[in-house]
PDB file of N, CA, C and O in Angstrom:
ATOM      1  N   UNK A   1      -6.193  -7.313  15.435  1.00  0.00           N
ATOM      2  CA  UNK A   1      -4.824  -7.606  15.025  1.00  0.00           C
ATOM      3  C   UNK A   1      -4.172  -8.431  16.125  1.00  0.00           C
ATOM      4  O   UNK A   1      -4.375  -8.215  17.320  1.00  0.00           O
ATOM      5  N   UNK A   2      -3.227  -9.571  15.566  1.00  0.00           N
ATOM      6  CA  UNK A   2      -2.636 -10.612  16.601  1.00  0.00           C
ATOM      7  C   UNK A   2      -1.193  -9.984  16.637  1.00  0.00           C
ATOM      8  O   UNK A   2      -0.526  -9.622  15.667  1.00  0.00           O
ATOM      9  N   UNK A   3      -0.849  -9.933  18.013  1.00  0.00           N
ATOM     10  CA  UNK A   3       0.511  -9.362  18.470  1.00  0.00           C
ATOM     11  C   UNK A   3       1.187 -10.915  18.862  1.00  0.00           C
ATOM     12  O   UNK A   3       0.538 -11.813  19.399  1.00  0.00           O
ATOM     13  N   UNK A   4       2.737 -11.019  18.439  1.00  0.00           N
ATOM     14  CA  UNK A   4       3.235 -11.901  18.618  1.00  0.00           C
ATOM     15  C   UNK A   4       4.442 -11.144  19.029  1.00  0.00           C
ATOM     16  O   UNK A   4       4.921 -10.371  18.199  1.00  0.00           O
ATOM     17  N   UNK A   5       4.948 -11.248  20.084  1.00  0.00           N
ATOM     18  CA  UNK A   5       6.211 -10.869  20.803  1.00  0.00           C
ATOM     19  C   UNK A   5       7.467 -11.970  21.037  1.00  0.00           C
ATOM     20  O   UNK A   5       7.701 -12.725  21.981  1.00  0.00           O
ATOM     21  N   UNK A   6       8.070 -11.767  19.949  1.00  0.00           N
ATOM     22  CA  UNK A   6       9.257 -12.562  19.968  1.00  0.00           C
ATOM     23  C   UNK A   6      10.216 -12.438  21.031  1.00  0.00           C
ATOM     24  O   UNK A   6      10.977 -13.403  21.104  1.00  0.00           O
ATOM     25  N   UNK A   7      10.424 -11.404  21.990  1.00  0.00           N
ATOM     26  CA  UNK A   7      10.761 -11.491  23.106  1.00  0.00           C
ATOM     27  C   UNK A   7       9.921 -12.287  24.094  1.00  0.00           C
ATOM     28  O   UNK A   7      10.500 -12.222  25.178  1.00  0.00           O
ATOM     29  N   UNK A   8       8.985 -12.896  24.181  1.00  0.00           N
ATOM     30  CA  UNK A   8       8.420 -13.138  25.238  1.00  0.00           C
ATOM     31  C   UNK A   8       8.195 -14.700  24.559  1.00  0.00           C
ATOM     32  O   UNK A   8       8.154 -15.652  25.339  1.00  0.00           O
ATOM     33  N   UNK A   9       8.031 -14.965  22.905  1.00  0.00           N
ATOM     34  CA  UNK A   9       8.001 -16.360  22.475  1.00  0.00           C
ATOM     35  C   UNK A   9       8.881 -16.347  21.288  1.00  0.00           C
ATOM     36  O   UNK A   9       9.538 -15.511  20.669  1.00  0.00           O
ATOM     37  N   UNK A  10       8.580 -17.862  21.207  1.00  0.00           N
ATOM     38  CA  UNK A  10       9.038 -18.318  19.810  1.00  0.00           C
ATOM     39  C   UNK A  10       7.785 -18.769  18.994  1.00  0.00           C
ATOM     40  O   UNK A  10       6.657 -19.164  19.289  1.00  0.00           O
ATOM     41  N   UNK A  11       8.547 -18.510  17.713  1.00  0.00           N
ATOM     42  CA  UNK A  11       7.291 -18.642  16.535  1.00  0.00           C
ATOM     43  C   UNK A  11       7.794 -19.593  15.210  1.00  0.00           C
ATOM     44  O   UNK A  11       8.875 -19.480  14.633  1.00  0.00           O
ATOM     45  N   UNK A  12       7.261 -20.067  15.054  1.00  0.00           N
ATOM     46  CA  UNK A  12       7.996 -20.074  13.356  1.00  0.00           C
ATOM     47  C   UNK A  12       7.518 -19.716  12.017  1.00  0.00           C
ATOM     48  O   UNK A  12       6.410 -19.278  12.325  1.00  0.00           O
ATOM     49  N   UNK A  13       7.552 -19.661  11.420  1.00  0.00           N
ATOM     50  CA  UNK A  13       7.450 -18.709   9.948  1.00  0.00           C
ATOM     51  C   UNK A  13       6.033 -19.479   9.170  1.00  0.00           C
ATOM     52  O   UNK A  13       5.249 -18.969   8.370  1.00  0.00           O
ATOM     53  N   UNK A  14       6.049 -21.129   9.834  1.00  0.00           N
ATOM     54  CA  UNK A  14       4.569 -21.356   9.286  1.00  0.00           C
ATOM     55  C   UNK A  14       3.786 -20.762  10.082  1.00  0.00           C
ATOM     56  O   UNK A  14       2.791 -20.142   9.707  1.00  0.00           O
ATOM     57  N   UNK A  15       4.084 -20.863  11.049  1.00  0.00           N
ATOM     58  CA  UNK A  15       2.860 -20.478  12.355  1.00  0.00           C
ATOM     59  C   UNK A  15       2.730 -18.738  11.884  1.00  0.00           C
ATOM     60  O   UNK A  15       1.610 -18.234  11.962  1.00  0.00           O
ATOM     61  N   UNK A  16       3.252 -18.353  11.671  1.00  0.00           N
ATOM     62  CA  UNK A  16       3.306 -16.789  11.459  1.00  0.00           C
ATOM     63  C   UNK A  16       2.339 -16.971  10.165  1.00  0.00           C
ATOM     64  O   UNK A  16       1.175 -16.578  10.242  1.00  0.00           O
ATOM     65  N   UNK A  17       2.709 -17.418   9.276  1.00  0.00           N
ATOM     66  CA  UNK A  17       2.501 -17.426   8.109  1.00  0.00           C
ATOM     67  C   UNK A  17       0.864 -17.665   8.440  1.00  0.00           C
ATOM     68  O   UNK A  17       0.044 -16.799   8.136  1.00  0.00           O
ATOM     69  N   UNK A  18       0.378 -19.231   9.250  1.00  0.00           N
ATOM     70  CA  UNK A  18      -0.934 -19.019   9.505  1.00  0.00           C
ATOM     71  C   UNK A  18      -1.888 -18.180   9.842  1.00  0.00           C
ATOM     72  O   UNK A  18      -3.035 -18.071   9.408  1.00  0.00           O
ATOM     73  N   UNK A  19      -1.139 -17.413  10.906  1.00  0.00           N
ATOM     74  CA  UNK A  19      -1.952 -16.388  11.829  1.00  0.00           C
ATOM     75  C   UNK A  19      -2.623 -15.309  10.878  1.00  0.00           C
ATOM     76  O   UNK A  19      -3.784 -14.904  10.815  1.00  0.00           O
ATOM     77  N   UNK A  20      -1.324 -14.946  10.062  1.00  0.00           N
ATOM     78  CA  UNK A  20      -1.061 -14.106   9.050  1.00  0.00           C
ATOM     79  C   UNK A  20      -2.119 -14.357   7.931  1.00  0.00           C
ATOM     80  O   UNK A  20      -2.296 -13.423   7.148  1.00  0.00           O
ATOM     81  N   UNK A  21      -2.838 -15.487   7.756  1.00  0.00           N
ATOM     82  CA  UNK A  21      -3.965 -16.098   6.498  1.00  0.00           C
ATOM     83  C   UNK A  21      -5.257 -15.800   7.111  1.00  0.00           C
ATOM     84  O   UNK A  21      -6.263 -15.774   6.402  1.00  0.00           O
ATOM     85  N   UNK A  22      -5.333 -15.519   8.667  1.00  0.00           N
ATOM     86  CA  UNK A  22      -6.578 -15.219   9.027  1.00  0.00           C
ATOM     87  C   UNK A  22      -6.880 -13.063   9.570  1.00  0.00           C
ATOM     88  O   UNK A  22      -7.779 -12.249   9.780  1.00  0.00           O
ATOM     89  N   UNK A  23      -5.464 -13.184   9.531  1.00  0.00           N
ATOM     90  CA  UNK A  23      -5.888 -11.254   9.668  1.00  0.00           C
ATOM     91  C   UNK A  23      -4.147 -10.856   9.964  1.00  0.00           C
ATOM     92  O   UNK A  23      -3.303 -11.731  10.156  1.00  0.00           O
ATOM     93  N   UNK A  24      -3.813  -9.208   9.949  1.00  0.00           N
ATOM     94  CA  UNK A  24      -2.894  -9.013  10.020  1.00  0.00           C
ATOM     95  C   UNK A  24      -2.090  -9.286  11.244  1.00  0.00           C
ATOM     96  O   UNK A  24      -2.710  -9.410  12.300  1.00  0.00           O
ATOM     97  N   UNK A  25      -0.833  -9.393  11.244  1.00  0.00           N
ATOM     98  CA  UNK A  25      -0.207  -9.756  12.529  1.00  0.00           C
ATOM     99  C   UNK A  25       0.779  -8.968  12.897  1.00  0.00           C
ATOM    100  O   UNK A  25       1.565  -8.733  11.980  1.00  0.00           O
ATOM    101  N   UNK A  26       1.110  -8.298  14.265  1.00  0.00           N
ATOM    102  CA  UNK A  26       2.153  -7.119  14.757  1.00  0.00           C
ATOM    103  C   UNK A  26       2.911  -7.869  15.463  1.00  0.00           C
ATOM    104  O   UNK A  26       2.562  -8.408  16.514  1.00  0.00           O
ATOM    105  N   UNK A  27       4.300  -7.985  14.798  1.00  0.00           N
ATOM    106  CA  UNK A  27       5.478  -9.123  14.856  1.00  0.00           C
ATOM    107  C   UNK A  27       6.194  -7.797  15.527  1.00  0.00           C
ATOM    108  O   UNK A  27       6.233  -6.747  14.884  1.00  0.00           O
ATOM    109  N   UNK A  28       6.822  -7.905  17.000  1.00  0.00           N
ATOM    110  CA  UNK A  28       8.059  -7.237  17.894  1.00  0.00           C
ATOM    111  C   UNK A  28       8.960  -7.829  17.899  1.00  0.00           C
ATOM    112  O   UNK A  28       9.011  -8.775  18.685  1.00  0.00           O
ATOM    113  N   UNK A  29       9.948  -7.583  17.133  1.00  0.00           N
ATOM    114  CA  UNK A  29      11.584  -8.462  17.108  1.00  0.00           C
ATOM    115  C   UNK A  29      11.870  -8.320  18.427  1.00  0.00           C
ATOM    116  O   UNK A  29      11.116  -7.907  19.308  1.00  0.00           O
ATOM    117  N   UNK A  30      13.423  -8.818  18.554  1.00  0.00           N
ATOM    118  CA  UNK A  30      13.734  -8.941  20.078  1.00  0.00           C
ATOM    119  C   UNK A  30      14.079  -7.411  20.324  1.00  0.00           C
ATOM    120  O   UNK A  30      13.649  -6.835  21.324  1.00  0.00           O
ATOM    121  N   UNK A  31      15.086  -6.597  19.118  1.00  0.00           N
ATOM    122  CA  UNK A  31      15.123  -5.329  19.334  1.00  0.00           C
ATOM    123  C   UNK A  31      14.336  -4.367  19.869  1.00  0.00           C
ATOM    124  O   UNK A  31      14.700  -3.240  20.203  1.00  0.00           O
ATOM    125  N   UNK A  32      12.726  -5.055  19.981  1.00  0.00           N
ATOM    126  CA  UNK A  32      11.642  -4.006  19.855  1.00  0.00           C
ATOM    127  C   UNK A  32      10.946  -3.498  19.122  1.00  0.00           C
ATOM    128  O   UNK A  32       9.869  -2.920  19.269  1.00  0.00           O
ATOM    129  N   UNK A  33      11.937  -3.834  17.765  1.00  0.00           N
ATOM    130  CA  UNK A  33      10.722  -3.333  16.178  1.00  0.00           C
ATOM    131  C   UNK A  33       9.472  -3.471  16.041  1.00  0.00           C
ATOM    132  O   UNK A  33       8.977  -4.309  16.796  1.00  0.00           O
ATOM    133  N   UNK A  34       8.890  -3.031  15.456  1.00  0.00           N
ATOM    134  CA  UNK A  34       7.846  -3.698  14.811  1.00  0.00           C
ATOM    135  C   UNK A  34       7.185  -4.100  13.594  1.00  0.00           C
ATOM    136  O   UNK A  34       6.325  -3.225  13.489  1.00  0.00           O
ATOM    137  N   UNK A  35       7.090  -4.620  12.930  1.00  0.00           N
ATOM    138  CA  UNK A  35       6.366  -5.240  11.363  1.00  0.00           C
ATOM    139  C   UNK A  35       4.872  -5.497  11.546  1.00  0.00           C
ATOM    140  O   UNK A  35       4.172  -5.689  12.540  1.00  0.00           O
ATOM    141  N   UNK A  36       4.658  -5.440  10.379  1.00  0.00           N
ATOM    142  CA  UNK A  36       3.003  -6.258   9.639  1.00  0.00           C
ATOM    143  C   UNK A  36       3.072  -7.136   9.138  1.00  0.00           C
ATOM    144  O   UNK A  36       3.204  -7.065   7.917  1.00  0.00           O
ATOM    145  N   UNK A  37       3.038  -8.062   9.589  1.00  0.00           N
ATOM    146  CA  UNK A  37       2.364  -9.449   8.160  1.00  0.00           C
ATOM    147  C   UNK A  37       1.165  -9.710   8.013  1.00  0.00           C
ATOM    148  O   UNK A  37       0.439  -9.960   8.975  1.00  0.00           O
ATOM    149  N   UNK A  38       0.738  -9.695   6.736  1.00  0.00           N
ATOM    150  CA  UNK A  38      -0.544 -10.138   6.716  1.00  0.00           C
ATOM    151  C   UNK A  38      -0.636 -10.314   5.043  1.00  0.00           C
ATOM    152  O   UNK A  38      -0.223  -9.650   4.093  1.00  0.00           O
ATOM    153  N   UNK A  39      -1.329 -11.449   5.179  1.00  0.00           N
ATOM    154  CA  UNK A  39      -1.539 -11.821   3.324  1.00  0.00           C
ATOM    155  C   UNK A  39      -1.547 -11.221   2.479  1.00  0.00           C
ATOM    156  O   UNK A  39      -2.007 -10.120   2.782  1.00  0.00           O
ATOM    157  N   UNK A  40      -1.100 -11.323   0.772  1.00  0.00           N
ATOM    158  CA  UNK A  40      -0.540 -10.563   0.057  1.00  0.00           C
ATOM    159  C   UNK A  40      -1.941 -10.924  -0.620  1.00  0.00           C
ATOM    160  O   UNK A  40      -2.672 -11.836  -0.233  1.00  0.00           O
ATOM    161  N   UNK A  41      -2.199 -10.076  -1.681  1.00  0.00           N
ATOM    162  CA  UNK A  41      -3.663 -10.381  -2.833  1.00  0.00           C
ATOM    163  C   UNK A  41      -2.878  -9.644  -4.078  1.00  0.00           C
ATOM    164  O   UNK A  41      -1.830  -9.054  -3.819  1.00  0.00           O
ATOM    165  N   UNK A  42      -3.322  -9.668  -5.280  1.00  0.00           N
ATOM    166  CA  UNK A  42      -2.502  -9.566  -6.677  1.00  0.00           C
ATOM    167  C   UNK A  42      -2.285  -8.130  -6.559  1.00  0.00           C
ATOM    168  O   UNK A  42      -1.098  -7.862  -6.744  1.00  0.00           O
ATOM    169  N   UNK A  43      -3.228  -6.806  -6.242  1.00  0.00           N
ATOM    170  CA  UNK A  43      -3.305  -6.019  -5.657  1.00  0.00           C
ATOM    171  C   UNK A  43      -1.301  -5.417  -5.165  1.00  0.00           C
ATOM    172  O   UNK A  43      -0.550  -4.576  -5.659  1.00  0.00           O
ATOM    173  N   UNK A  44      -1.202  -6.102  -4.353  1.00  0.00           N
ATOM    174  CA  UNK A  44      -0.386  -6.055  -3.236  1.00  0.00           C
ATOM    175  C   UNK A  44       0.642  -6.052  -3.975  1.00  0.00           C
ATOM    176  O   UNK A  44       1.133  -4.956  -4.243  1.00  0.00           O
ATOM    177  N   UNK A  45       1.353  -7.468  -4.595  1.00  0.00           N
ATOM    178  CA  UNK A  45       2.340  -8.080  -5.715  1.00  0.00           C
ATOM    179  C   UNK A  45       1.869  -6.800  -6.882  1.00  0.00           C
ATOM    180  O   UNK A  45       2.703  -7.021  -7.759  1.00  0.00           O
ATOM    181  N   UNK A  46       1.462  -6.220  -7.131  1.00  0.00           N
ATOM    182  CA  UNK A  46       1.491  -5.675  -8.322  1.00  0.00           C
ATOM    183  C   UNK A  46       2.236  -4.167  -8.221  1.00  0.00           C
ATOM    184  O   UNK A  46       3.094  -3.662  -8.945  1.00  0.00           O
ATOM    185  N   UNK A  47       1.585  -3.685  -7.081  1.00  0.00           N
ATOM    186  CA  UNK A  47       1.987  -2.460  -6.545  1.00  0.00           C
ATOM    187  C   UNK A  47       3.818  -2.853  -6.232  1.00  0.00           C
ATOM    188  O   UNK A  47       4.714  -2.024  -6.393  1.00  0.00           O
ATOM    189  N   UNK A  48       4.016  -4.196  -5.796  1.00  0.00           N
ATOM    190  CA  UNK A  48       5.867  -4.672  -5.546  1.00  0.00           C
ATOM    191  C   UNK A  48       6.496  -4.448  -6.265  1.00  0.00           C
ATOM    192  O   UNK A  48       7.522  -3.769  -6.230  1.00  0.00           O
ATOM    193  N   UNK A  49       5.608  -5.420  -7.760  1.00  0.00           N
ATOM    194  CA  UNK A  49       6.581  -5.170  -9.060  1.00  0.00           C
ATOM    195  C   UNK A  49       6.952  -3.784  -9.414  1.00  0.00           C
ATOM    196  O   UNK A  49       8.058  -3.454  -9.841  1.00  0.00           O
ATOM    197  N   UNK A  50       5.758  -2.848  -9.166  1.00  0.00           N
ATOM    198  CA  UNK A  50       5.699  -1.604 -10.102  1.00  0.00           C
ATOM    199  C   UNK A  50       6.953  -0.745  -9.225  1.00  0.00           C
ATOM    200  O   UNK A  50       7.861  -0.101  -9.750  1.00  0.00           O
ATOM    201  N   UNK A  51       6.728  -0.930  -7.789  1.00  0.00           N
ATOM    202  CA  UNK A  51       8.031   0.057  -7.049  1.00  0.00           C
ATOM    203  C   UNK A  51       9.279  -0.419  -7.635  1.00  0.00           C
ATOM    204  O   UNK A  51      10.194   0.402  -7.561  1.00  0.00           O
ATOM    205  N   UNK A  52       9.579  -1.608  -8.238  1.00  0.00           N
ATOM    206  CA  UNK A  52      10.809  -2.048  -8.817  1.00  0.00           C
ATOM    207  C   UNK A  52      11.148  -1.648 -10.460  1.00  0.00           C
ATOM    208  O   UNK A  52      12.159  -1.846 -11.133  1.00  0.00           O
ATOM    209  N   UNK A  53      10.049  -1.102 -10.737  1.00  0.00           N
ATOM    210  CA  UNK A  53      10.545  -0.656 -12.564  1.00  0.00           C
ATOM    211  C   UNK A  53      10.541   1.122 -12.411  1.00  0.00           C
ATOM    212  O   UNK A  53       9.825   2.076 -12.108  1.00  0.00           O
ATOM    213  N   UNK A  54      11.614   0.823 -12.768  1.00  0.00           N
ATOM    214  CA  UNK A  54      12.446   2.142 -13.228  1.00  0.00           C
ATOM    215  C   UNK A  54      11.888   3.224 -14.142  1.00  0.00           C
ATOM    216  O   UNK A  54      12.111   4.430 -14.241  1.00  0.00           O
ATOM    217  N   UNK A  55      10.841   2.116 -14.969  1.00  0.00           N
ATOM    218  CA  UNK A  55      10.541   2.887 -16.225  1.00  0.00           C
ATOM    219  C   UNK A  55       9.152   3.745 -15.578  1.00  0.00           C
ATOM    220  O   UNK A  55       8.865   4.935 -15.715  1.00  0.00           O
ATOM    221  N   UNK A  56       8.421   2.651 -14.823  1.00  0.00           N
ATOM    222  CA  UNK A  56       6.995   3.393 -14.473  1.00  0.00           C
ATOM    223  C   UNK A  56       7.328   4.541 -12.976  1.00  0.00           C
ATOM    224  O   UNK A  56       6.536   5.370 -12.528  1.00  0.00           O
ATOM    225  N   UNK A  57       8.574   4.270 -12.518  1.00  0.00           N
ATOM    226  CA  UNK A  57       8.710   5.343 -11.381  1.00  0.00           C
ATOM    227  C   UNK A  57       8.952   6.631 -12.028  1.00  0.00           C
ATOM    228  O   UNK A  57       8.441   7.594 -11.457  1.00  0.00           O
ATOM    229  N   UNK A  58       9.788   6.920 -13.366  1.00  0.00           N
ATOM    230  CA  UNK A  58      10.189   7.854 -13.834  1.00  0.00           C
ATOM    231  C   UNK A  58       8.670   8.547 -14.532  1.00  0.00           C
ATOM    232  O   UNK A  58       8.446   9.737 -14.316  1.00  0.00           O
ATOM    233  N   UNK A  59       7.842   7.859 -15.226  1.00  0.00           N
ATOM    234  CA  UNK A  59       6.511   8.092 -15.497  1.00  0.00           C
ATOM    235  C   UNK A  59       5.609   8.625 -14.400  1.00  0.00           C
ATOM    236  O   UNK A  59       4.775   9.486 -14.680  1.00  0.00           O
ATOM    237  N   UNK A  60       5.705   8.264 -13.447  1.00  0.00           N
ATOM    238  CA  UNK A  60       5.225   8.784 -12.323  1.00  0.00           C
ATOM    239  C   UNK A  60       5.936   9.966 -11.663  1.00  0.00           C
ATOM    240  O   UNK A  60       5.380  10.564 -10.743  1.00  0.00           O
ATOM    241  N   UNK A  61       6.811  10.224 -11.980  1.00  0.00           N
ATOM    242  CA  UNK A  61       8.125  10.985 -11.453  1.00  0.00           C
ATOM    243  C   UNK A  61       7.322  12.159 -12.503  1.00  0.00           C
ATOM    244  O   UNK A  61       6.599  13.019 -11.999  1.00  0.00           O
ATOM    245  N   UNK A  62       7.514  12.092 -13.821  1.00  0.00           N
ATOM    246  CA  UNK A  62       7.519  12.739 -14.742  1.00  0.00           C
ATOM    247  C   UNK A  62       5.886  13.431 -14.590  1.00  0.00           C
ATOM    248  O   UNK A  62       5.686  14.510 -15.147  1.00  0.00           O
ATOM    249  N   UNK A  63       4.956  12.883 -13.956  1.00  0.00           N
ATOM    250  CA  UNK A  63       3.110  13.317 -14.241  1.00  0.00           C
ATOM    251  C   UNK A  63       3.188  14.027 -12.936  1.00  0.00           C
ATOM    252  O   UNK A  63       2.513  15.044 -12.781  1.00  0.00           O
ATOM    253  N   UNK A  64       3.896  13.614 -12.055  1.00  0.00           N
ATOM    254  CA  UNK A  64       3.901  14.385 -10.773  1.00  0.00           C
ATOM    255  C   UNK A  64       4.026  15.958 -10.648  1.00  0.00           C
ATOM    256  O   UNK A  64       3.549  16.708  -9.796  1.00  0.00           O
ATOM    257  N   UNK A  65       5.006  16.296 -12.026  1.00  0.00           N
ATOM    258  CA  UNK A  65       5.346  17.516 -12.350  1.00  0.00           C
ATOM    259  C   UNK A  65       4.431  18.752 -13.360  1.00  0.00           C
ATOM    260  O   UNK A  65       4.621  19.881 -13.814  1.00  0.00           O
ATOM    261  N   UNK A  66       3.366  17.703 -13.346  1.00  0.00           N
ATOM    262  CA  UNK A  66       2.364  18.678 -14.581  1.00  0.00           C
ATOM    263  C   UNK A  66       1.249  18.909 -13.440  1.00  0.00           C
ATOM    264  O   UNK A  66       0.809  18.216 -12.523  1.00  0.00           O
ATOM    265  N   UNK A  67       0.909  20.664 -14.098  1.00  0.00           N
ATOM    266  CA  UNK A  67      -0.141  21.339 -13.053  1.00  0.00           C
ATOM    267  C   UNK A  67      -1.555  21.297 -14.232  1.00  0.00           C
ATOM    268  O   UNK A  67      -2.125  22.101 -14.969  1.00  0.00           O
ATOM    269  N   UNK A  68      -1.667  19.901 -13.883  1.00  0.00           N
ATOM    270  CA  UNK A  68      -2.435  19.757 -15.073  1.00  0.00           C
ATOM    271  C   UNK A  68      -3.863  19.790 -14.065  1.00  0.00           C
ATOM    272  O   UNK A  68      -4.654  18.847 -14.056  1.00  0.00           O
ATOM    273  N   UNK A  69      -4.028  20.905 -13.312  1.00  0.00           N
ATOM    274  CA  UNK A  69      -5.679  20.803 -12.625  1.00  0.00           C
ATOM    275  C   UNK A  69      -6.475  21.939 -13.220  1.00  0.00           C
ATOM    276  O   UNK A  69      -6.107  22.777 -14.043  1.00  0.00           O
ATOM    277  N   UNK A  70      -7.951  21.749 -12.475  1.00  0.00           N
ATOM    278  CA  UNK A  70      -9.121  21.934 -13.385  1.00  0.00           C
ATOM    279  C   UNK A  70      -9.777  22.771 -12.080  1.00  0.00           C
ATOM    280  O   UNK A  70     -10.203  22.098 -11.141  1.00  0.00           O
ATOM    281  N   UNK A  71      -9.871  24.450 -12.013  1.00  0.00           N
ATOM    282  CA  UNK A  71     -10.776  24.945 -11.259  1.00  0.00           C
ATOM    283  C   UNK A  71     -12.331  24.442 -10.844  1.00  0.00           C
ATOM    284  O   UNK A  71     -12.793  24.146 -11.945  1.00  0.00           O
ATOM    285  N   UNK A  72     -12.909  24.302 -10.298  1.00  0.00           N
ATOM    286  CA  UNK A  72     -14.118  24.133  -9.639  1.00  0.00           C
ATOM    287  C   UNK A  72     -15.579  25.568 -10.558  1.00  0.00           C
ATOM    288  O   UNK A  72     -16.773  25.474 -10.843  1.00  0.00           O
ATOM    289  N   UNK A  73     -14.786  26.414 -10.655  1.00  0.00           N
ATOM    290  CA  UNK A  73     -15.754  27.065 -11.853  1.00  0.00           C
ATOM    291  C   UNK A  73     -15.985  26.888 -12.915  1.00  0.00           C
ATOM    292  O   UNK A  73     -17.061  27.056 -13.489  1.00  0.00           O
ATOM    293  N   UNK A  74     -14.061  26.173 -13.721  1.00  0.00           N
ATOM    294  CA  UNK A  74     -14.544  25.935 -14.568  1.00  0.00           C
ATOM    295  C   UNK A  74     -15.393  24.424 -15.201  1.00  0.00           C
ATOM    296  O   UNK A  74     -16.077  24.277 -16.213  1.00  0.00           O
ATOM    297  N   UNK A  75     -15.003  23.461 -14.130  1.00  0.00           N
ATOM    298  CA  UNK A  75     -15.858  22.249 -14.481  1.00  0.00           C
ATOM    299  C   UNK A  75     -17.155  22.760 -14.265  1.00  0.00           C
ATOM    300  O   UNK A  75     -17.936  21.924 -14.720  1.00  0.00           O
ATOM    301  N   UNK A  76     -17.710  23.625 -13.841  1.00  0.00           N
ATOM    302  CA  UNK A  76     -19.166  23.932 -13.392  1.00  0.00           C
ATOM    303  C   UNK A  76     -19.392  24.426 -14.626  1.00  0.00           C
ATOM    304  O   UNK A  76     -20.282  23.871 -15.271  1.00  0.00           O
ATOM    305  N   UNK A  77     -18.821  25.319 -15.114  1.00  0.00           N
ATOM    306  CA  UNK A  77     -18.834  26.235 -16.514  1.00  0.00           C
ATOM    307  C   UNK A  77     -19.274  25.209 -17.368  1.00  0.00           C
ATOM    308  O   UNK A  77     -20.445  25.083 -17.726  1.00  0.00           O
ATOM    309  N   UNK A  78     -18.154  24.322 -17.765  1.00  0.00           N
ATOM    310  CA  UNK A  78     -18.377  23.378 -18.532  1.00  0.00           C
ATOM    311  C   UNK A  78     -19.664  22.207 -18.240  1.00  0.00           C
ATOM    312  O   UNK A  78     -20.147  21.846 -19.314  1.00  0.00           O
ATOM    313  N   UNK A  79     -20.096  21.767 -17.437  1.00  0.00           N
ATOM    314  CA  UNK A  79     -21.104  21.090 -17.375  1.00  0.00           C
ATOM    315  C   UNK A  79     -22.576  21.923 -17.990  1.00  0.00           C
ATOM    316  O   UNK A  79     -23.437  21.447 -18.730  1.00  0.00           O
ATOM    317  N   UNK A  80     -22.518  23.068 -17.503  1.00  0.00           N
ATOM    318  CA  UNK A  80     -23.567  24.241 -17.394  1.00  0.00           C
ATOM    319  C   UNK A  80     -23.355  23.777 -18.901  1.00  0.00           C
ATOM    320  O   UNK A  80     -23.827  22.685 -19.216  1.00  0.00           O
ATOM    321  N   UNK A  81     -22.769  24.431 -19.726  1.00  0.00           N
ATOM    322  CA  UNK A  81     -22.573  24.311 -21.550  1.00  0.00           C
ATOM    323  C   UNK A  81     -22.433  22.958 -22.008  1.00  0.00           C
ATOM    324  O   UNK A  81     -22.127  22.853 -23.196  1.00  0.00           O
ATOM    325  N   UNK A  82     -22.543  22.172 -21.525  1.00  0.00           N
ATOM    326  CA  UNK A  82     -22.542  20.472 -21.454  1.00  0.00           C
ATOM    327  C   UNK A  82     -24.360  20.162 -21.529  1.00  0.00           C
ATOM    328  O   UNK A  82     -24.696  19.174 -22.181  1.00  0.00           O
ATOM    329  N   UNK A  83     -25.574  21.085 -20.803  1.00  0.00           N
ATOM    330  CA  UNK A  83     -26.619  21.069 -20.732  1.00  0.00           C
ATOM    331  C   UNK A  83     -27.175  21.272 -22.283  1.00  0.00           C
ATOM    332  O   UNK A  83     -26.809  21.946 -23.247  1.00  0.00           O
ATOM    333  N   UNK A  84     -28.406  20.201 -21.980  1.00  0.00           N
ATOM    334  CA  UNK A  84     -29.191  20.591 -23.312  1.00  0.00           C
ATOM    335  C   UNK A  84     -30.095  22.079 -22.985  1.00  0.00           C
ATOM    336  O   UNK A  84     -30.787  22.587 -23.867  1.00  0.00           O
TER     337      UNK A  84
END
């Protein structure tokens, strides 16, 4: 990972942007912060859109709440009776 310390340089947003096309980059504002940049893949953008709809957070909101799990005996059970 490439550290770029904006206290110590200047950068600009292509140059970032480059560094950023070959692996992730740990950007220190002057405050001291710190960020990630590093290239986006459809992956990435998709997971953006989805934190922004209302409809699929509440869907997720909503499955979060079902104890919809499956003991370890009984998937065994069931495979066992799953056998020819």
């Amino acid at each position: 990972m490439i550290t770029v310390d904006l206290r110590q340089q200047t950068i600009s947003v292509e140059e970032l942007f480059h560094l950023a096309s070959a692996g992730s980059v740990l950007v220190r504002n002057r405050d001291g912060g710190e960020f990630v940049v590093e290239a986006a893949d459809a992956f990435d953008r998709e997971v953006a859109e989805l934190q922004q709809s209302d409809k699929f957070m509440a869907f997720l909101s909503e499955r979060c709440k079902e104890k919809g799990t499956v003991s370890l005996e009984d998937i065994e059970r069931r495979l066992t009776q799953a056998e020819p």
